[in-house]
C-alpha positions in Angstrom: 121.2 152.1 66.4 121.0 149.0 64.2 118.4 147.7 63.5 116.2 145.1 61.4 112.3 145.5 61.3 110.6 142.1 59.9 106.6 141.4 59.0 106.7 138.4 61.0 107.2 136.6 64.4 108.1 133.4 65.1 106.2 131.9 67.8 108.9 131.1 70.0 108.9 134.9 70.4 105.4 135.4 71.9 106.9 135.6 75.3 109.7 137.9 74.4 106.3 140.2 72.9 104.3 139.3 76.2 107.3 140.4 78.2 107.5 144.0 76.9 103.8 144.2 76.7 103.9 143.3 80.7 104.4 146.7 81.5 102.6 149.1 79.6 99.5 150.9 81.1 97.6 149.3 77.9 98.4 145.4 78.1 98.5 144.7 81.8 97.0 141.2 82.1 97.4 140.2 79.0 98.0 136.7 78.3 100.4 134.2 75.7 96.6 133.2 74.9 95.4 136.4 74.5 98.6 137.3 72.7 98.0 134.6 70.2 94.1 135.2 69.6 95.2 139.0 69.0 97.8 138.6 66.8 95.6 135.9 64.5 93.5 139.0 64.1 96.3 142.0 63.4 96.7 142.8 60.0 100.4 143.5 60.1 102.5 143.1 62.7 105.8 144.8 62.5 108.9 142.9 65.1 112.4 145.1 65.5 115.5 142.7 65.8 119.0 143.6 66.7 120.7 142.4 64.7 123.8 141.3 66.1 121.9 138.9 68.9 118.7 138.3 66.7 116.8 139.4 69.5 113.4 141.2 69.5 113.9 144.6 71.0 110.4 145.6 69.5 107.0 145.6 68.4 104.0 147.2 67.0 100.6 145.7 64.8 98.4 147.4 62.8 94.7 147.0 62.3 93.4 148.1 58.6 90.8 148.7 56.2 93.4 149.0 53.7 91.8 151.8 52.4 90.1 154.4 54.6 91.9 153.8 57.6 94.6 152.1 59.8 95.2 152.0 63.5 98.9 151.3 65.2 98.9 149.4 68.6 100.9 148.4 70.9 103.8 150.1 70.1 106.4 148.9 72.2 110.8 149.3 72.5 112.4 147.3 75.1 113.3 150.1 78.2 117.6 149.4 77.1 116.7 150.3 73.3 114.7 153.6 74.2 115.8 157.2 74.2 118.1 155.6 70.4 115.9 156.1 67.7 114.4 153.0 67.6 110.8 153.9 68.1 111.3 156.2 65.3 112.7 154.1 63.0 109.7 151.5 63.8 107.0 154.3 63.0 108.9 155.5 60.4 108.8 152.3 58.6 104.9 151.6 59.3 104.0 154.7 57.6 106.0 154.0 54.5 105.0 150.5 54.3 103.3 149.7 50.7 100.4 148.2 52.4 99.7 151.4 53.7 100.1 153.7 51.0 96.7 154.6 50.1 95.3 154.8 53.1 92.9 158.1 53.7 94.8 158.4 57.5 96.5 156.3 60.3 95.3 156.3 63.8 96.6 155.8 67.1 96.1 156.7 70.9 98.9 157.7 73.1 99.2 159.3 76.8 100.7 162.9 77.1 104.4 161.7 77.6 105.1 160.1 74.1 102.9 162.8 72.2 105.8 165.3 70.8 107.6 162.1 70.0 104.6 161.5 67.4 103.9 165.0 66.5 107.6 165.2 65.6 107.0 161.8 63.3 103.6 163.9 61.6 100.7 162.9 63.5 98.5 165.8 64.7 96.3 166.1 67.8 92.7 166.0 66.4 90.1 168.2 68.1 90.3 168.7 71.5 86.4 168.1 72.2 87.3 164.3 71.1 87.4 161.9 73.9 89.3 158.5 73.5 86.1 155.9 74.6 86.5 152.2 75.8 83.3 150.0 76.9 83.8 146.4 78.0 81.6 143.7 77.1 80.1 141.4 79.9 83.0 138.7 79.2 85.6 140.7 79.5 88.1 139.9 81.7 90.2 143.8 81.9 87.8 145.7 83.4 
């Protein structure tokens, strides 16, 4: 499928983001606030357009050292762009982005169902005595 990826997001598209982030185990809850205050704090944020409609059919943010380290969150393909190499083409591009070039390693988290889908792009299970940790401050309203 074709596709454009941009750096950017225009904020009229915060909803269209909010929308596919409505359903994933990870973002339930969020809000356009929360969405905004996150987003002033990503380092990059990648956004996947069709091209034909403009549309965003995608998204995914990074948060870096730009040196040591990088995470990828909220990876995300609207449900009528999956399953067409989409997803790929999103991580694909991340990991050959210039920013990231000279970083040590990139992180992320995933559940059991998308994790051949990122072996197959090069990430590797760490040690399986790791365990994937959350706490929640006092404040916090996703507990």
């Amino acid at each position: 499928m074709l596709i454009t990826i941009e750096k950017s997001l225009k904020k009229v598209e915060l909803n269209v983001i909010l929308s596919l982030l409505a359903d994933q185990w990870w973002s339930k809850g969020r809000t356009y606030d929360d969405l905004e205050k996150i987003l002033d704090h990503t380092d990059l944020i990648y956004v996947i357009r069709c091209p034909d409609t403009n549309t965003v059919v995608g998204f995914a943010r990074v948060l870096t050292d730009y040196y040591y380290v990088a995470t990828i969150y909220d990876v995300v393909i609207a449900s009528e762009h999956q399953h067409k190499g989409v997803g790929k083409q999103l991580i694909q591009y991340i990991l050959s982005c210039s920013e990231l070039s000279k970083i040590h390693h990139i992180d992320l988290s995933c559940k059991n169902n998308v994790l051949d889908f990122y072996k197959d792009l090069g990430f590797e299970t760490l040690d399986k005595s790791l365990n994937f940790l959350r706490f929640y401050s006092e404040s916090s309203s996703y507990k």
